[in-house]
C-alpha positions in Angstrom: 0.3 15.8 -24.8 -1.1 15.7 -28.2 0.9 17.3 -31.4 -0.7 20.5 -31.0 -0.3 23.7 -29.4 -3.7 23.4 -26.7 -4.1 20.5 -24.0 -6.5 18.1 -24.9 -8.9 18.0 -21.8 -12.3 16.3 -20.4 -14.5 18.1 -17.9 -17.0 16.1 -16.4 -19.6 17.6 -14.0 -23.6 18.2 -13.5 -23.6 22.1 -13.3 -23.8 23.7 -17.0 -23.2 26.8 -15.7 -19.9 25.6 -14.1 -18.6 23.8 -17.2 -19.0 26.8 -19.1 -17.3 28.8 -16.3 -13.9 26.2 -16.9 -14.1 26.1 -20.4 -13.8 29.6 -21.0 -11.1 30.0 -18.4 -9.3 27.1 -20.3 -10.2 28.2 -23.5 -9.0 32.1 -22.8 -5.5 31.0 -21.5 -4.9 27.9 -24.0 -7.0 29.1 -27.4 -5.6 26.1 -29.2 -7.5 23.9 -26.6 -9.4 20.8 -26.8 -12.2 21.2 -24.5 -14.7 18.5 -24.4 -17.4 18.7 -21.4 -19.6 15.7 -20.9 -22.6 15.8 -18.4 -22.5 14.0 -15.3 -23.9 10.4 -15.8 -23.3 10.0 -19.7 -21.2 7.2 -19.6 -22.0 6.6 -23.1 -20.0 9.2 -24.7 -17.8 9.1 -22.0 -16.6 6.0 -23.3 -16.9 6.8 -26.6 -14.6 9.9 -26.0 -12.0 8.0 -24.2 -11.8 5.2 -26.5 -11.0 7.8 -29.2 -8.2 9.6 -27.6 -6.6 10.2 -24.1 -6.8 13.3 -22.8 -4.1 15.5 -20.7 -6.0 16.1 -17.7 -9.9 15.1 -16.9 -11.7 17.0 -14.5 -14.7 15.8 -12.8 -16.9 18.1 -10.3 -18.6 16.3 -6.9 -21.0 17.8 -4.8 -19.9 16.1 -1.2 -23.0 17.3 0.8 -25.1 15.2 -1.8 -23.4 11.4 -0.6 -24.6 8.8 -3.4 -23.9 11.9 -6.6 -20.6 11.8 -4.8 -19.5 8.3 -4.5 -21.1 8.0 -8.5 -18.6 10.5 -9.5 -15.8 8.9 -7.4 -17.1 5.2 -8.5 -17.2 6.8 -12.3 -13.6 8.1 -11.6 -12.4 4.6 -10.7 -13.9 2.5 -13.7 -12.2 5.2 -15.9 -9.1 4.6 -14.1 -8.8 1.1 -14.6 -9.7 1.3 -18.2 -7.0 3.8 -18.4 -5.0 3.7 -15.8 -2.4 6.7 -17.0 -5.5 9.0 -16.8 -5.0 12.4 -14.7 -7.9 13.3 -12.8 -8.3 16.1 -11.0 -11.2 16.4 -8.5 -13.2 19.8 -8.2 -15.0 19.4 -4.7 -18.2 21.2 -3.3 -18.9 21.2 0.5 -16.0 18.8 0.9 -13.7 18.6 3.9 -10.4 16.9 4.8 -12.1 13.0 4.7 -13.3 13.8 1.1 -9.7 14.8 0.1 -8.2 11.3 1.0 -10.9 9.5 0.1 -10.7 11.0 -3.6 -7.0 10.8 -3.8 -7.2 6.6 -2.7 -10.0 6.6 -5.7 -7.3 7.3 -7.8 -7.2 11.3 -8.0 -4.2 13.3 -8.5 -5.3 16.6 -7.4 -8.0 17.6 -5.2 -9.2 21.3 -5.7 -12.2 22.7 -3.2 -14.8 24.5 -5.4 -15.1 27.5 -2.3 -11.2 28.1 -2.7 -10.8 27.6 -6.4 -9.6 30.7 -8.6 -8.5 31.2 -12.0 -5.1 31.0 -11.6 -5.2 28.0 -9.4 -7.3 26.1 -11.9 -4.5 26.7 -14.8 -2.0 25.6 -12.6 -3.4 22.4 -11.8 -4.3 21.4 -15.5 -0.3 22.8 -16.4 0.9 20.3 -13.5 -1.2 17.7 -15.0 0.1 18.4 -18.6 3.6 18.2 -17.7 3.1 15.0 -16.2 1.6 13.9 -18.7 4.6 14.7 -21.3 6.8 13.2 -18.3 5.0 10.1 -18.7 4.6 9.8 -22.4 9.0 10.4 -22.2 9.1 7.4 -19.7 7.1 5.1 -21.7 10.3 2.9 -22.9 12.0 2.6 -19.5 12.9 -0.3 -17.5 14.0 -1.6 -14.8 17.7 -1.8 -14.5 18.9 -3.0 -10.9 22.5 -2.4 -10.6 25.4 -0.5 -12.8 25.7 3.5 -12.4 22.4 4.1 -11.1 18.6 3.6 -11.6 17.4 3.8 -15.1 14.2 4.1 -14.4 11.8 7.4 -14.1 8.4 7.6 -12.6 6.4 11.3 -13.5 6.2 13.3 -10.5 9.4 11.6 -8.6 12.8 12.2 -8.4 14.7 8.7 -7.4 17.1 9.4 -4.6 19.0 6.0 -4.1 17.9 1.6 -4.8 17.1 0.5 -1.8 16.7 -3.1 -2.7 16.3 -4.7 -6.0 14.9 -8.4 -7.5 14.5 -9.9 -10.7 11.1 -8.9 -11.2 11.0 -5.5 -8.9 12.9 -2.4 -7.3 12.5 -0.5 -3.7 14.1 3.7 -4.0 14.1 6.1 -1.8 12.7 9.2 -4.0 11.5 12.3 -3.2 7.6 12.9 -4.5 7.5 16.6 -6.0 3.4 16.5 -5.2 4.4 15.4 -1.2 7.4 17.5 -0.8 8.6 14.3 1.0 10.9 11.6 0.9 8.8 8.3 -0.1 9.2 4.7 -0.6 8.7 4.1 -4.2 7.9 0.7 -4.7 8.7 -0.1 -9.1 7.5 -3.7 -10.8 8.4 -4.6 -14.1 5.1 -5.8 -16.1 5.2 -9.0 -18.0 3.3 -11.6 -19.8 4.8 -15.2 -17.8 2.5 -16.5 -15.0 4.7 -15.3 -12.6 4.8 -12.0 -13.3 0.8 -11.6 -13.5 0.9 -13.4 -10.3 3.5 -10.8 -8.8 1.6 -8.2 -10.8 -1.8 -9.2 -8.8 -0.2 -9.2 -5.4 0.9 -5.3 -6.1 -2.5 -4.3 -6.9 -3.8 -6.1 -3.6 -1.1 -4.6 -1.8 -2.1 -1.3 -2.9 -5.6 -2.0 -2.4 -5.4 -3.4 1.2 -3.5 -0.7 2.3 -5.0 2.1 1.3 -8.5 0.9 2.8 -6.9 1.3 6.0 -6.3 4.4 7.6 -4.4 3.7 10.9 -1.5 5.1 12.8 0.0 1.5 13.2 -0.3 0.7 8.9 1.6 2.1 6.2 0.2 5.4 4.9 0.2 4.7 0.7 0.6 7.9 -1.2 0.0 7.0 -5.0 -0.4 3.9 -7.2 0.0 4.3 -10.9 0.6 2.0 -13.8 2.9 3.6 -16.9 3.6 1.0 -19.8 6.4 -1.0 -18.3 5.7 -1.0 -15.1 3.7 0.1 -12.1 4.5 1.9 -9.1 3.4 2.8 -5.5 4.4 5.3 -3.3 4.4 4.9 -0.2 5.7 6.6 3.4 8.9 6.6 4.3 10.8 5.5 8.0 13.8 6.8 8.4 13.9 5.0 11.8 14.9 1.6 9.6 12.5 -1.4 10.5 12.7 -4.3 13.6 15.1 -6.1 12.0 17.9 -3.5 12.2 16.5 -2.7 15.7 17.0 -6.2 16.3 20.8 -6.4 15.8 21.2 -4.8 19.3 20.0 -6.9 22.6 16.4 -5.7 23.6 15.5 -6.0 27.6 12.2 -7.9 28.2 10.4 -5.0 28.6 11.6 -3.4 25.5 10.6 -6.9 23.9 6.6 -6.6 25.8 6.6 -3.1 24.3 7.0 -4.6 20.7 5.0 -7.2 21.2 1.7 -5.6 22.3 2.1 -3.0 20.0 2.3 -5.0 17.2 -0.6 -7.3 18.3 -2.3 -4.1 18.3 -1.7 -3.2 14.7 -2.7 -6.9 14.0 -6.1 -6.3 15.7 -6.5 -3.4 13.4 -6.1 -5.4 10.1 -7.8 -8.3 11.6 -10.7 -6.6 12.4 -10.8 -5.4 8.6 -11.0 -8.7 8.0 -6.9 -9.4 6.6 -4.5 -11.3 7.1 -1.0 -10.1 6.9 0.6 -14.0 6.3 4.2 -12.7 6.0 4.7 -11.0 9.2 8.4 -10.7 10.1 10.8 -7.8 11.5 11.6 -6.9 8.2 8.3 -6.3 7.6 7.6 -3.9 10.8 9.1 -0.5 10.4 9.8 1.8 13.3 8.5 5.4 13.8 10.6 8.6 15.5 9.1 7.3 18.7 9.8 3.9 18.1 5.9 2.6 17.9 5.6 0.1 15.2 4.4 -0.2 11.5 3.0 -2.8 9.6 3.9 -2.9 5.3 4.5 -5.4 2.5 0.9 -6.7 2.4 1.8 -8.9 -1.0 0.8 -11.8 0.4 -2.1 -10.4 2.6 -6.2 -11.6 1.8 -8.6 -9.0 2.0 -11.1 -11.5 3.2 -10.3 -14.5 6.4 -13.0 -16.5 4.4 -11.4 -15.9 1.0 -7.5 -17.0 2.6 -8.5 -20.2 1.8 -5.3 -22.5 1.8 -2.2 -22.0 0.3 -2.8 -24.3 -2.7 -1.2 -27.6 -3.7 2.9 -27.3 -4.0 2.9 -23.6 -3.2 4.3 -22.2 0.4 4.6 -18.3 0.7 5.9 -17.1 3.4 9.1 -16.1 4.9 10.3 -19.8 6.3 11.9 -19.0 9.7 8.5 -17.0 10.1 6.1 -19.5 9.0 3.4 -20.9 11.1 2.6 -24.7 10.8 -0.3 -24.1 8.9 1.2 -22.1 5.9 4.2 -25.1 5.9 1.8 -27.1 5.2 -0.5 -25.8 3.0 -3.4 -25.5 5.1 -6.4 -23.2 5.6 -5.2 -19.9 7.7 -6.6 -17.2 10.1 -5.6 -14.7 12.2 -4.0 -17.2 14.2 -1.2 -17.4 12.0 -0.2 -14.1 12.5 -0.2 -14.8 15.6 2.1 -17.3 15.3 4.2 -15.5 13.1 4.7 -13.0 16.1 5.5 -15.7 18.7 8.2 -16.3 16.4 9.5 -12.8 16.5 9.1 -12.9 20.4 11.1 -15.3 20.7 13.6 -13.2 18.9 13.2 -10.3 20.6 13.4 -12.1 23.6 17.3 -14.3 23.3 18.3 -12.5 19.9 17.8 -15.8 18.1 15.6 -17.0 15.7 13.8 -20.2 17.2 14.6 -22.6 14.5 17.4 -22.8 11.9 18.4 -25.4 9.1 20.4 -26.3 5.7 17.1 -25.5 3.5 13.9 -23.8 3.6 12.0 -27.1 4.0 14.4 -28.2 6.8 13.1 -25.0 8.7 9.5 -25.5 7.8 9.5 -28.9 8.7 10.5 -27.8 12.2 7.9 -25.4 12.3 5.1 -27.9 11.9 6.7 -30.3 14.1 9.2 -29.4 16.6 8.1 -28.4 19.9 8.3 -24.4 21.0 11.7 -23.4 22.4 12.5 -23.1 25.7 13.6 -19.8 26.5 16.8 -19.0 28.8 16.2 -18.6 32.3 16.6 -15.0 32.2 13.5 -14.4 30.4 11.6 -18.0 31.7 8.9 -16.1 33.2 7.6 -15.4 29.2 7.6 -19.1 28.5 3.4 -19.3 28.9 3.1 -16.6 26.8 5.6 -18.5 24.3 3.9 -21.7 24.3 0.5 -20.2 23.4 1.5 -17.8 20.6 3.9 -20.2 19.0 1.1 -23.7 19.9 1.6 -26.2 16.7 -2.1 -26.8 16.9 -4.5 -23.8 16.1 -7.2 -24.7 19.1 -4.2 -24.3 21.4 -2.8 -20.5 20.1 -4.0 -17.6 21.0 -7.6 -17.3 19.4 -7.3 -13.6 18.5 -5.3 -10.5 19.1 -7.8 -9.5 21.6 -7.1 -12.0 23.1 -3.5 -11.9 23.3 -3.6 -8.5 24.6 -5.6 -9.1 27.4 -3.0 -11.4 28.9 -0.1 -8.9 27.9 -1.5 -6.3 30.0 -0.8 -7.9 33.5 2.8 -8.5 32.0 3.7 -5.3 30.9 2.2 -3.6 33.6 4.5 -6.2 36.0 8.1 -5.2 34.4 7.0 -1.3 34.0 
């Protein structure tokens, strides 16, 4: 907040009578107020205004029944957003229902307050929530990162960090409970930098947030917030207590246990694939397991929005997990949704003898068996798998499976046969 007694606040909205309506309720409770309304569509002195100060809370109206005034005001909110990322916007909804709540809240709002519902007091309390934050935020702005020592230094408005999960150079996983949710999240914390590789790591965070909260499956991550404060950015996202595949994997799994795994996740594969992304780090770590043990796809870092945009790797750079890697990523190649595929033909293979299907001194050593060695031969007690093996795990893309569908298709037979 501002060095003075009153919030400094932006209302944004088409109805005069309504913005005279919340400035006199803001006005009346906070006489020391900075009220500026701006009409709908002015993004003149929009800009002007926001390029002069930053206010506590901005409040923009949108009229759902009316579909292109609505995506303006939630395209408007966006561009703000970006310019300002720390903005606190609070959305004031007409004829909107549960689908226009999420989809404001993945456009960046923070609150979502339906117009047939709203009341005086409810109104104050929002723009108080989003003043606090805002003080929250403004006492946050030195920290940093600290992996290690007593404890976490770190603080992120609106969350309370429970315990590090996992910790880099660069970047820090808590558990921490989110005071908006009433839930334990994921918070996922990035330090910001100026080197190439910290823009680089810095872009796949935004694309991680990006991809997915465009999706709105059972089988994805569900992402809860994304914010940026001045030394760092952060995303919240849901929590498993379950633990992932990985852990699950410590313990023998039967082959029907391991079918299970496997169609489901080809099934959350044909989600994303369908949306046109690639996941291209697919790996047990990466698969998180619900209360009744149905898998989840996160860490979309490395993901592409676009198959046509995936492109290759690029000279000299390999991403990628390499015991997980298909032939293609090794070797810098152009990649698909066969490579997921691949990816989880490793995993079978796992899930299947408890072993990973290829192991060496160094990264390359493994990669280099990847694009060259031929696919495993798994142990008689599971042999009846091996077609399903050889097709998932093929060296050459013409010979994999072509698609999830695909895959699935041939997996029904099978799990139907050891049900």
């Amino acid at each position: 907040m501002a060095d003075q007694t009153g919030p400094i606040l932006l209302v944004v909205g088409g109805d005069t009578k309504r913005l005279q309506w919340l400035t006199h309720h803001m006005t009346s409770h906070w006489p020391d107020a900075d009220v500026t309304t701006v009409p709908a569509g002015e993004s003149a002195t929009l800009s002007q205004f926001l390029d002069s100060r930053e206010p506590d809370a901005v409040i923009l109206q949108a009229d759902f029944a009316d579909e292109a005034r609505a995506n303006a005001v939630l395209n408007h909110m966006m561009k703000m957003l970006r310019a300002k990322p720390s903005l606190y916007c609070i959305l004031l909804a007409e004829n909107g229902d549960e689908l226009s709540a999420v989809r404001a809240m993945r456009n960046g709002a923070k609150d979502y307050l339906p117009l047939a519902r709203i009341t005086r007091d409810t109104l104050l309390t929002a723009i108080t929530e989003a003043c606090a934050k805002r003080r929250a935020a403004a006492s946050a702005a030195n920290a940093v990162i600290a992996p290690g020592g007593d404890g976490p230094s770190i603080q992120v408005p609106g969350y309370s960090i429970l315990k590090e999960i996992a910790t880099s150079n660069f970047s820090s996983v808590f558990l921490a409970r989110s005071e908006r949710q009433r839930r334990n999240v994921v918070l996922k914390v990035m330090n910001r930098g100026t080197s190439s590789r910290e823009l680089d790591d810095a872009e796949r965070f935004q694309r991680e947030y990006e991809i997915i909260s465009s999706i709105a499956h059972r089988s994805i991550a569900e992402i809860y917030d994304f914010g940026t404060l001045p030394q760092h950015l952060y995303l919240a996202m849901e929590y498993f207590p379950c633990g992932d595949l990985r852990d699950r994997l410590r313990n023998p799994l039967s082959t029907e246990e391991s079918l299970y795994y496997l169609r489901a996740i080809a099934e959350a594969l044909r989600v994303i694939h369908v949306f046109g992304i690639l996941h291209r780090d697919l790996k047990p770590a990466n698969v998180m397991l619900r209360d009744d043990n149905s898998p989840v796809l996160i860490d979309f870092g490395l993901a592409r929005r676009s198959m046509d945009e995936a492109g290759t790797t690029g000279a000299g750079q390999v991403l990628g997990s390499p015991y997980y890697i298909s032939p293609e990523q090794a070797q810098g190649q152009r990649v698909d949704a066969r490579t997921d595929l691949y990816s989880l033909g490793v995993m079978f293979y796992e899930m299947l003898t408890g072993q990973k299907p290829y192991s060496g001194r160094s990264a390359m050593a493994i990669m280099a068996q990847q694009s060259s060695s031929p696919v495993p031969t798994l142990p008689p007690a599971v042999a009846a798998q091996q077609v399903l093996l050889d097709r998932l795990m093929a060296k050459q893309l013409h010979s994999r499976y072509a698609s999830a569908d695909e895959l699935l298709a041939d997996l029904g037979p099978l799990v139907a046969a050891v049900a």
